[in-house]
Each structure stands twice: as structure tokens, then as C-alpha cells.
MIMARZA-382524 format. One line per 3 residues: number of its first residue (from 1); their letters; for each residue x negated, y, z of C-alpha. Coordinates in steps of 0.5 Angstrom, whole numbers, plus 500, padded with zeros to 3 digits. Example, Ala and Ser with C-alpha at 12.3 -4.5 7.8 and 13.67 -1.06 7.14 Angstrom:
BEGIN
1) AS) 475 491 516 ~ 473 498 514 .
This chain:
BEGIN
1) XXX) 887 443 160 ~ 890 437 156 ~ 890 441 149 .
4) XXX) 882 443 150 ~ 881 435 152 ~ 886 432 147 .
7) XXX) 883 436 142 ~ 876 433 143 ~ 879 427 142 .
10) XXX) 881 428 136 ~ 873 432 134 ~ 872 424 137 .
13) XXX) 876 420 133 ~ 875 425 126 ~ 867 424 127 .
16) XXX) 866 417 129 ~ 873 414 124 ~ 878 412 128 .
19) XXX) 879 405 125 ~ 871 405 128 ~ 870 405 135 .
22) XXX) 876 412 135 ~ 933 455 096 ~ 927 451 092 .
25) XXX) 921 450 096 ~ 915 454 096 ~ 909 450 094 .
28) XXX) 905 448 101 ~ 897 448 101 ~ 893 441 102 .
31) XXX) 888 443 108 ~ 884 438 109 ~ 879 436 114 .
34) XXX) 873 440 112 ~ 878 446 109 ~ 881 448 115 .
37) XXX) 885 453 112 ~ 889 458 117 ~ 896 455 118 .
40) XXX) 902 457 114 ~ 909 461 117 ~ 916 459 116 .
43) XXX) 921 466 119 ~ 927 463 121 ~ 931 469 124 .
46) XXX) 934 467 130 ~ 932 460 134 ~ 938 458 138 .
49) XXX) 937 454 143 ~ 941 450 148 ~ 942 455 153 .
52) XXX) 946 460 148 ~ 940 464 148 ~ 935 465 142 .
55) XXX) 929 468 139 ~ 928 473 136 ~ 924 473 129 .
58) XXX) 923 466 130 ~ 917 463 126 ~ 914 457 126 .
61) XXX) 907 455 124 ~ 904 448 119 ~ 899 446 116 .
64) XXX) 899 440 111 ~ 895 435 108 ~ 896 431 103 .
67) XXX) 899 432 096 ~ 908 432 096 ~ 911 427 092 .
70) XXX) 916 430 086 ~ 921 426 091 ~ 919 430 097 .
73) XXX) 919 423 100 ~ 913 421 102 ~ 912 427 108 .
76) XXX) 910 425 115 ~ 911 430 120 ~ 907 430 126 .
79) XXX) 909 436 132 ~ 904 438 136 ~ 902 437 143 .
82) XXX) 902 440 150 ~ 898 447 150 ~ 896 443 143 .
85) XXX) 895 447 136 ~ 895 444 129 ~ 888 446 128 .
88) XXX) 886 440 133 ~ 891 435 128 ~ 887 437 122 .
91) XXX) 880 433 123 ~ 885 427 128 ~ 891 425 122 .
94) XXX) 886 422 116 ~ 883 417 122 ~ 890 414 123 .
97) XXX) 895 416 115 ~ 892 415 108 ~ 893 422 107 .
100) XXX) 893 420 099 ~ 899 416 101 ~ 903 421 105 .
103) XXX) 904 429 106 ~ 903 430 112 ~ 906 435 115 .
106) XXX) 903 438 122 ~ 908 443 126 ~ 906 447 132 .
109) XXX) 911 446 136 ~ 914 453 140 ~ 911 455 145 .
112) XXX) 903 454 143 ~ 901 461 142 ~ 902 460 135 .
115) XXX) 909 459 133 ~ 913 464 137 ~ 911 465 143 .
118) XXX) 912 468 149 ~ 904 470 148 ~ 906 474 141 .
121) XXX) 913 475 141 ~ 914 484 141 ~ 922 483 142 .
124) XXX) 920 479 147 ~ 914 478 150 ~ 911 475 157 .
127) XXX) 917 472 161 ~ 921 475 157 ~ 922 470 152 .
130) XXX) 927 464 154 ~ 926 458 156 ~ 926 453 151 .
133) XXX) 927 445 151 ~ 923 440 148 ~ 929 439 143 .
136) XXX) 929 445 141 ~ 922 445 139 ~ 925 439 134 .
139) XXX) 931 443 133 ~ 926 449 130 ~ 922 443 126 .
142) XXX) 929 440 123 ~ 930 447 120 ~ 923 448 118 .
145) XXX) 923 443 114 ~ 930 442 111 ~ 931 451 109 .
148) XXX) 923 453 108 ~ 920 445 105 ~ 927 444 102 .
151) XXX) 926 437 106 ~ 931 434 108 ~ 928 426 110 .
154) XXX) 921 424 112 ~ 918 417 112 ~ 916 418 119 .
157) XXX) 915 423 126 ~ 909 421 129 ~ 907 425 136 .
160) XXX) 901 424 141 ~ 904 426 148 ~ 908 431 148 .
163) XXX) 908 430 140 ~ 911 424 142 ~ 917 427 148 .
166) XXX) 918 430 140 ~ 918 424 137 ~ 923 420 141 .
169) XXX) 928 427 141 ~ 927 426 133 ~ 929 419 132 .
172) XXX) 935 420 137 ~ 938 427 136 ~ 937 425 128 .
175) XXX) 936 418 127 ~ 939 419 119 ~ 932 424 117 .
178) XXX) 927 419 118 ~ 925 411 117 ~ 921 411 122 .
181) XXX) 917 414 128 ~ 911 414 132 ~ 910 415 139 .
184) XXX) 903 415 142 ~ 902 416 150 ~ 909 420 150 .
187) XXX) 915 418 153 ~ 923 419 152 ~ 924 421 159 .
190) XXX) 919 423 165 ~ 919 418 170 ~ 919 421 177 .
193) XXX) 912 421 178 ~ 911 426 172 ~ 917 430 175 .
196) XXX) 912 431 181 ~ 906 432 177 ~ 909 437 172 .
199) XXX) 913 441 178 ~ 907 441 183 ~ 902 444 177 .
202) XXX) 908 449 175 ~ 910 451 183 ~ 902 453 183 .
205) XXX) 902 457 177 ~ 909 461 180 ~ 905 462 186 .
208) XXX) 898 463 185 ~ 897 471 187 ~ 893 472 180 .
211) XXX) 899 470 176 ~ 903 476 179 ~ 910 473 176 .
214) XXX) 907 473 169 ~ 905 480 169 ~ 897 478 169 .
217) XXX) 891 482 166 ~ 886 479 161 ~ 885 472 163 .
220) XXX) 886 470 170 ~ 883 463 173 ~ 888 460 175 .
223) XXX) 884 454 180 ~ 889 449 183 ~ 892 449 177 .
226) XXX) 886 446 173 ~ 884 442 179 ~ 892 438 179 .
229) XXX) 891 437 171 ~ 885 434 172 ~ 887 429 178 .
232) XXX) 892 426 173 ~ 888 426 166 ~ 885 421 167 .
235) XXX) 884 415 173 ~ 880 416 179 ~ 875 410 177 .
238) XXX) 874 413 170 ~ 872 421 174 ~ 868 417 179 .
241) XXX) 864 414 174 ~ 863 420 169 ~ 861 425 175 .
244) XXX) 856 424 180 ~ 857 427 186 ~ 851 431 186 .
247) XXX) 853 434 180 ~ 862 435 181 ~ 862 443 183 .
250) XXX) 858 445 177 ~ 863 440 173 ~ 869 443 176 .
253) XXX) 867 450 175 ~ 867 449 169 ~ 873 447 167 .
256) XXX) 876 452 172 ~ 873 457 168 ~ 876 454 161 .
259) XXX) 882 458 160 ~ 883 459 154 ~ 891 457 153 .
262) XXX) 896 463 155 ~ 900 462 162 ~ 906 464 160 .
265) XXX) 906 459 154 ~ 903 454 159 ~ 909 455 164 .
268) XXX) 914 454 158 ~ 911 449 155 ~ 912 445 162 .
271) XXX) 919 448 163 ~ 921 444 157 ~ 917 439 158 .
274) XXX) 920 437 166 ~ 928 438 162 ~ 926 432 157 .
277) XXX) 931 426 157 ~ 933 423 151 ~ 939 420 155 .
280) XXX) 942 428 156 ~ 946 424 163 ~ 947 417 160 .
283) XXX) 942 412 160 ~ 936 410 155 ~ 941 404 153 .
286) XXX) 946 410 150 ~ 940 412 147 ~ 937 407 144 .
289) XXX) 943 405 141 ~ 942 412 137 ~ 936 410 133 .
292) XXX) 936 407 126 ~ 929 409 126 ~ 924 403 125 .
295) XXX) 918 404 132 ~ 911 404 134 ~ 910 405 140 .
298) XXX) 904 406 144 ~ 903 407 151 ~ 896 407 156 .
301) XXX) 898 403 162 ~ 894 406 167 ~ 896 413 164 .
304) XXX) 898 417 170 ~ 900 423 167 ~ 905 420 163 .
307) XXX) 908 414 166 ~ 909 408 161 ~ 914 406 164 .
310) XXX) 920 408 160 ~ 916 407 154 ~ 916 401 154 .
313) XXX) 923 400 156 ~ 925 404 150 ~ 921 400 145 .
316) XXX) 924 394 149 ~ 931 396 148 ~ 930 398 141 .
319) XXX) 925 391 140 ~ 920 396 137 ~ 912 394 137 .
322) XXX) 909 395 142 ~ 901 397 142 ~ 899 398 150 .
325) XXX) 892 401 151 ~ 889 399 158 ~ 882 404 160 .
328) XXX) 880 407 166 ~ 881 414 161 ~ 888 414 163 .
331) XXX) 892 419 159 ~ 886 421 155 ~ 887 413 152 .
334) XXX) 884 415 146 ~ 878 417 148 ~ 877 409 149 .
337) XXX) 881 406 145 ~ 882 410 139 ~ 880 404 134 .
340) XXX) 885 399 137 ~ 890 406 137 ~ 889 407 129 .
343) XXX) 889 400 127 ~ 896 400 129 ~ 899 406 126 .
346) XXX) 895 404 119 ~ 898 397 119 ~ 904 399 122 .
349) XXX) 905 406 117 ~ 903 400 111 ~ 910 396 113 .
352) XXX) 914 402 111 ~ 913 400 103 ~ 912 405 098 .
């Protein structure tokens, strides 16, 4: 599952450092590393989405790091990945922001099991919870931020994969709220190849008898699910390489059997995820010329699970810098090259001034 594996590149990178080889506010808390402090929640009432639909008793949950200014302007707001929680951030962000510089606000996006999801909303619970776009998962953050933080601009928006799908909705939809953004491994619009990937893995959720149309008991293992992820999670040279023929069904065994995200949340993080284009029916040109936000962009070239191709053209149409990774870890880029990945966020984040 890519919030399991994107978590343990984030345990990676904090272990080993990054740089090496990977109305009036409320006063937030400063959680750091070692004081992984439970989150905090912003009740916003009603979330309306896209559709016309809403959530009811809509809340979000944060953690910060870092000290707020007395201007508020120091905040850099990272919203989190697919099936990712804020917890997995905390030991991940030091490696790549100077959190005595900045107040970084980690945000779980909707749909993670922590913010209001279809796992733990009683109004509406299970399937009952309406689909949700990745731009209403933004459009909840911008009214975190400006109605519970009382923030109204950010230095940066920064996301890892579907953080940065987030990242990039941001900088079109509200190119005034930042200076800049970060998108890492993410993409402003799906290439056909991922609609193939997203739409296979969520045609095996619909189907597999013991989901039961999201009706299901405890915990069930859904198997073909887990094995299309881990087709595309990483390259073929780099599973080859890593487990040995002998030891492959114990290795896929265990991964099956590591369910641990919610299947509803799952289904409707996808959904939201197979709905992304900053484009919304133009063209990335049309949207690049929304942005006002300087960017770093940051792609893996042998990524098969976000294709970085549209990245890349972005970047190129907003002539943005563009740092490529290129590892057999595919999607999981971070996991090999997570020092040349930091390096460039420290250096590009050290431009932004003071």
C-alpha cells in the first residue's frame, strides 16, 4: 500500500537525514519529531463539494511544526498523500524545510481516516459519504487555514504524490495564497497510463466479492488490489532485484495481508484521484497561465505510477525548476534518491528570502 511504503520512506529519510543519503486564532501546538503529539481538529460545518453535495460536520486534522511568526508569514502548508496520514510527515519534513525558518502546517487531506471520512463519519458513513475531488480536498484546507488559523497567504504548498495533484491544484485554483509550491512525484493531471492503473486497482475493489459494495466486516483482504499497486510501485528491475524468486510468496503474503487503510477511504481517495486535471476541460497551457507561484517540481523518470510526463510539461510551460530522479525504486524515488530530492527543496526554499 503506498501510505505504508511512503511512510517508511519518510521513517528512512528522518533516521538517516535527508540531506544524507534520504476571528483570532487559536494558538497551534509545535510537534516535532520526537514529540509526535495526536493531531489537532478544525470543525468546519458543512464542506461543500463540486458536485453540490456536502459533508456534514466536516473537520480536518493538522499538525504543525515549527513556531508561527507574529505576521503568520512564514507558514508552509503540506497536504498529505494517497492513503497517508500527517503522522507519517512529522519524522519526513525537518529532512527537507528548516522548521526554525518556517511553521509547517501538515494537513490530512479528506478521505485518510483521520479527517472526515467515509470510515468515521456517523451522518454519513461507508458509501454513504459522497465522492470528493482532489480540489475539494484543497478547497477544505484553504478554509482551515484562513477561518480556524486565521492564515490567509503561505510561503509555500508542498506535496509528496497525491500531496503534490494538491500542490498543483493550489497554485491554479488560488495562485494569490502562496509564493510558491512544491510538487514531488505528483502530477497537474493523470496520464492515460495512470487512469489505467487507478481504474484497474479501483474495478478490483468494486468487484472483489468480500468488499460486498463497501458493506464489508472487519478487515477483509482484498489480493488483487494490493498485487496491481505493487506492479506499479516501484520498476520490474528493482522487485527483481529485491526478491528473489524463492522467497516471492512469502514476500506477497505479507503485503496482502497488510490491510490496514480502510476500503471506503481507499475508494474514495481514488475516485478523487481519477477526477484530477488542473486543466478542468482546457488545456495545461490554460492553466499555467493561472500561476503566479514560483515552482520546484520534481519528478521520477521511471515512475510508473504517476507518469512524469505532465510534470514536466507544466514545469516547462510555467519555466519552472525541474529536478528528475532516475531509480529503478520508480514511484518510491525517495527511497534512492531522497538526498538529491532534499537538496533541492533546502536550496530552492532558501531563494524564497526572508
Amino acid at each position: 500500500m503506498i501510505g505504508k511504503r511512503l511512510f517508511l520512506v519518510a521513517v528512512f529519510l528522518a533516521g538517516c537525514g535527508a540531506g544524507k543519503r534520504n476571528e483570532k486564532a487559536p494558538a497551534a501546538p509545535t510537534v516535532t519529531a520526537a514529540d509526535d503529539a495526536p493531531p489537532r481538529f478544525a470543525e468546519l460545518g458543512s464542506c461543500v463539494l463540486e458536485s453540490g453535495e456536502r459533508i456534514e460536520d466536516c473537520r480536518i486534522a493538522y499538525r504543525t511544526l515549527g513556531t508561527l511568526d507574529a505576521t503568520k508569514s512564514n507558514v508552509i502548508v503540506v497536504p498529505t498523500w494517497f492513503t497517508g496520514t500527517t503522522k507519517g510527515l512529522v519524522g519526513m519534513i525537518p529532512g527537507f524545510v528548516d522548521t526554525k525558518r518556517f511553521y509547517v502546517v501538515l494537513v490530512d487531506s479528506l478521505g485518510n481516516g483521520v479527517s472526515s471520512s467515509p470510515s468515521n463519519s456517523k451522518r454519513q458513513p461507508r458509501l454513504a459519504f459522497p465522492k470528493f475531488t482532489v480540489h475539494d480536498m484543497v478547497e477544505s484546507q484553504k478554509r482551515f487555514l484562513e477561518e480556524v488559523l486565521g492564515v490567509h497567504h503561505v510561503r509555500v504548498v508542498m506535496g509528496l504524490s497525491m500531496g503534490g495533484m494538491q500542490a498543483f491544484d493550489w497554485a491554479v485554483s488560488h495562485p494569490e495564497f502562496m509564493d510558491a509550491f512544491v510538487s514531488i512525484v505528483g502530477t497537474p493531471q493523470l496520464a492515460s497510463n495512470d487512469l489505467l492503473l487507478w481504474t484497474t486497482e479501483l474495478h478490483a475493489l468494486e468487484s472483489d466479492v468480500a468488499y460486498r459494495n463497501g458493506d464489508y466486516e472487519g478487515m477483509p483482504v482484498l489480493r488483487a488490489v494490493h498485487d496491481i499497486h505493487q506492479l506499479a510501485l516501484t520498476t520490474p528491475s528493482y522487485r527483481s532485484k529485491e526478491t528473489s524468486r524463492d522467497g516471492f510468496a512469502k514476500w506477497l503474503a505479507t503485503e496482502e495481508a497488510d490491510a490496514s487503510f480502510d476500503w471506503n477511504d481507499r475508494r474514495r481517495q481514488l475516485e478523487a484521484m481519477l477526477a484530477h486535471d488542473v486543466a478542468r476541460g482546457t488545456t495545461l497551457s490554460v492553466a499555467a497561465s493561472k500561476v503566479k507561484a514560483k515552482a520546484l517540481v520534481v519528478v521520477s523518470e521511471r515512475d510508473q505510477m504517476v507518469a512524469p510526463e505532465p510534470s514536466k510539461t507544466f514545469a516547462k510551460l510555467l519555466s519552472a525548476q525541474l529536478v528528475v530522479l532516475d531509480t529503478p525504486c520508480g514511484h518510491l524515488a525517495l527511497g534512492c534518491e531522497g538526498a538529491k530530492a532534499a537538496d533541492a527543496v533546502k536550496s530552492f526554499l532558501s531563494t524564497l528570502g526572508r
